[in-house]
C-alpha positions as CSV (number, residue, x, y, z in Angstrom):
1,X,0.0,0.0,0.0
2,X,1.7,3.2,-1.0
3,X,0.6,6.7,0.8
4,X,0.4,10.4,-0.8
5,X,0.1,14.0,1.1
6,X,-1.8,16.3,-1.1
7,X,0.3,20.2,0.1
8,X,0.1,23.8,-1.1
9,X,3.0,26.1,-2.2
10,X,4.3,26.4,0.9
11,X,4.1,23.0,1.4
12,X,1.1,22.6,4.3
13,X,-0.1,19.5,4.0
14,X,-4.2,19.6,2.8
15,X,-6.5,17.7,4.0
16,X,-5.7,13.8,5.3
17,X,-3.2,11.4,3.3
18,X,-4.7,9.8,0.3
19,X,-3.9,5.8,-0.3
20,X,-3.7,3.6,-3.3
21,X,-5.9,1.2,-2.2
22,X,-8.7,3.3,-1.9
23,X,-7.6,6.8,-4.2
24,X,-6.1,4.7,-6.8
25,X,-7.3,2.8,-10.1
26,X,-6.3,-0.3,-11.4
27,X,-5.3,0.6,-15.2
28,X,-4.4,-2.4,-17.7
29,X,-1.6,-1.9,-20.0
30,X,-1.0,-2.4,-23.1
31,X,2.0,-2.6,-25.7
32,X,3.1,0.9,-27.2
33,X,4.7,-1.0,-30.2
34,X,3.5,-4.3,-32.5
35,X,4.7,-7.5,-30.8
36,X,6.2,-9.8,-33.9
37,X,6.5,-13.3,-32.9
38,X,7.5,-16.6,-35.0
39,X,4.9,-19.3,-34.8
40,X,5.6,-23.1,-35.5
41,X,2.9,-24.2,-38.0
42,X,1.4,-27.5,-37.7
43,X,-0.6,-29.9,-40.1
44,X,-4.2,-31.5,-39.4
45,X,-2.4,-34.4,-37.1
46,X,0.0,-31.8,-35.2
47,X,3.0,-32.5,-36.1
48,X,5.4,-29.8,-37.1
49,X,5.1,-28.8,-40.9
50,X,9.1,-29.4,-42.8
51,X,10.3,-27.7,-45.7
52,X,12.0,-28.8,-48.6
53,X,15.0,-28.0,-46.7
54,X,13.9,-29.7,-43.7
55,X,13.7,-27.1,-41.6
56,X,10.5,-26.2,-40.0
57,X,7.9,-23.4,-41.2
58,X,6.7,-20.8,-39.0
59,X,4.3,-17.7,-39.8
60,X,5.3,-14.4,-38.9
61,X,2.3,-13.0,-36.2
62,X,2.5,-9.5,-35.8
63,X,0.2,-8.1,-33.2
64,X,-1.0,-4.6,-33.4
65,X,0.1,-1.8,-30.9
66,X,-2.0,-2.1,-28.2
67,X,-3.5,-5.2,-28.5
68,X,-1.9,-7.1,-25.6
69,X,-2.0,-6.4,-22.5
70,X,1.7,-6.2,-20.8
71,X,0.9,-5.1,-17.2
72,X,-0.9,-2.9,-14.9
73,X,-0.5,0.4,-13.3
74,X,-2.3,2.8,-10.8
75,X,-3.9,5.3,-11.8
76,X,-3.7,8.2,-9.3
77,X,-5.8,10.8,-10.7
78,X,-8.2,11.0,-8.0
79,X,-5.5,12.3,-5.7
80,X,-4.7,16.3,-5.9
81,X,-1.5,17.3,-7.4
82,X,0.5,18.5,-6.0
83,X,1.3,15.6,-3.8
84,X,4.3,13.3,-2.4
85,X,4.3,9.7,-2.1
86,X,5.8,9.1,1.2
87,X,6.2,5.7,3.1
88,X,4.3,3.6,5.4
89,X,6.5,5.1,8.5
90,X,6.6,8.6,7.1
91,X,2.7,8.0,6.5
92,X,2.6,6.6,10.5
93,X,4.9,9.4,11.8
94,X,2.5,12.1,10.0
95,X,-0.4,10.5,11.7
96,X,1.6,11.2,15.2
97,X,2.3,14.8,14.5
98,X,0.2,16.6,11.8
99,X,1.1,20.3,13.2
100,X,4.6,19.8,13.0
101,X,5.0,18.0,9.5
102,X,5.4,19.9,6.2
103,X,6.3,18.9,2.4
104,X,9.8,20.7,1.4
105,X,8.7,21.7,-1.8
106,X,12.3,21.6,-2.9
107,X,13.4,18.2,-2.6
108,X,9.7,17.1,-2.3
109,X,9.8,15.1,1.1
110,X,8.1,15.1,4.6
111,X,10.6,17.1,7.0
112,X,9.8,18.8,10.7
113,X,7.9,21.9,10.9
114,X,7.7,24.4,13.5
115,X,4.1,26.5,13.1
116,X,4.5,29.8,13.8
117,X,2.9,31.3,16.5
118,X,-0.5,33.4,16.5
119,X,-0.3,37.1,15.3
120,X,-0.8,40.1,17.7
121,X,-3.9,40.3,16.4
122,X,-4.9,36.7,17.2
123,X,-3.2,37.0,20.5
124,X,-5.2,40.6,21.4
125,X,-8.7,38.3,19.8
126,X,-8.3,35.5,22.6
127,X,-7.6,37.6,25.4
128,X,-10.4,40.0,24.9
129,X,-12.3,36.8,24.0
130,X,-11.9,35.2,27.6
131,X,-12.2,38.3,29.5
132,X,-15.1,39.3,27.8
133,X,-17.3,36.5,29.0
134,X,-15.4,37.2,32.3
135,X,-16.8,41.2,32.5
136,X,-20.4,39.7,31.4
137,X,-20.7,36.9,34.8
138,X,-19.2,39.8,36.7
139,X,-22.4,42.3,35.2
140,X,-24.6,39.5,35.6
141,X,-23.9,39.7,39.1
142,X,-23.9,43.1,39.7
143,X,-27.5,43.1,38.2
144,X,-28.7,40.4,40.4
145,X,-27.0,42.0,43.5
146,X,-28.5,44.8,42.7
147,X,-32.3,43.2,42.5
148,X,-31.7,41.8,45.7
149,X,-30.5,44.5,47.1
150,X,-26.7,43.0,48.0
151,X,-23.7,44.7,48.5
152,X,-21.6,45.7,44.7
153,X,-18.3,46.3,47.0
154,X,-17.2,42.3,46.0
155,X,-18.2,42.5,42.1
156,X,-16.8,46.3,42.0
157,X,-13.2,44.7,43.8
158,X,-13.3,41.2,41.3
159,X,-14.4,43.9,38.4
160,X,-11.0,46.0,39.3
161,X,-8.7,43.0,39.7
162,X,-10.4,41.7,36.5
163,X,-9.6,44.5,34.5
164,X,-6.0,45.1,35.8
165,X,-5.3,41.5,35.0
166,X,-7.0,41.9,31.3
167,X,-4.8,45.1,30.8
168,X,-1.5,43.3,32.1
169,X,-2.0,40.8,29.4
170,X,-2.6,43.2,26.4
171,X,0.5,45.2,27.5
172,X,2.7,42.0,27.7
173,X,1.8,41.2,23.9
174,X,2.5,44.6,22.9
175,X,5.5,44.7,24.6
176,X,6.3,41.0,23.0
C-alpha cells in the first residue's frame, strides 16, 4: 500500500493522506509497439510442418500496438496534485504529529515543521475573548445583586482585579 500528502505552495499539508488502495485505479496496459512473434505451423495431425530444406515453417504474427496487454498500473488521478508519495513510516509518523510536518517543496519530502505562533492580532482576539465572558458573569452579578439588594463592593473589587489583569496581558503582547 503506498501513501500520498496532497500540500500547497508552501508545502502545508491539505486535507488527510490519500492511499492507493482506496484513491487509486487499477489501469491495464497495453503494448506501445506491435509484438512480432514466429509461430511453428502445424498440419491437421499436429506434427510440425518441414520444408524442402527440412527445416521447419513458422508464420510471422505481428500483433498490433495495443493489442496485448503487458501489465498494470495505478492510476492516481483522484489524488490532488501536487502531492508526495511518502512511506508507510513517514505516513505513520505524519499521523503522530500533523502540526509539526510539512512537504519541502524543494526536494519534495516530509521534514519537521515548526508552526508559527498566533499574530498580535490573534493573541489581542483571545484575550479579549476570555475576559469578555469574564466582564459579562461579573455584570450579571452586579445586576442580580442589585435586585436583591446586595452589597456591589465584592463585584466592584473582582471587576478592578479583572480589569488590571486583562490590561497586564494586552501590554505583555504589545510589549512581545
Amino acid at each position: 500500500m503506498n501513501y500520498y500528502l496532497h500540500y500547497d505552495a508552501t508545502g502545508l499539508i491539505i486535507g488527510a493522506p490519500y492511499c492507493d488502495a482506496v484513491h487509486g485505479k487499477e489501469i491495464l496496459v497495453y503494448n506501445t509497439e506491435p509484438i512480432i512473434t514466429q509461430t511453428p505451423e502445424f498440419d491437421d495431425k499436429g506434427d510440425p510442418v518441414i520444408d524442402s530444406e527440412g527445416k521447419q515453417v513458422t508464420k510471422t504474427v505481428t500483433q498490433a500496438a495495443g493489442t496485448v496487454q503487458t501489465g498494470t498500473t495505478i492510476d492516481l488521478s483522484a489524488i490532488p496534485t501536487p502531492y508526495i508519495e511518502i512511506t508507510e513510516a513517514e505516513h505513520d509518523d505524519w499521523m503522530q504529529h500533523q502540526a509539526t510536518r510539512k512537504v519541502d517543496v524543494t526536494t519534495k519530502k516530509l521534514v519537521e515543521y515548526t508552526p508559527p505562533g498566533p499574530t498580535t492580532q490573534q493573541q489581542y482576539a483571545a484575550i479579549n475573548a476570555e475576559y469578555s465572558a469574564k466582564q459579562a458573569a461579573l455584570r450579571d452579578a452586579a445586576i442580580d445583586a442589585q435586585l436583591n439588594g446586595k452589597s456591589l463592593d465584592s463585584i466592584v473589587a473582582a471587576r478592578t482585579k479583572l480589569s488590571a489583569e486583562w490590561k497586564e496581558k494586552l501590554s505583555a503582547v504589545q510589549g512581545a
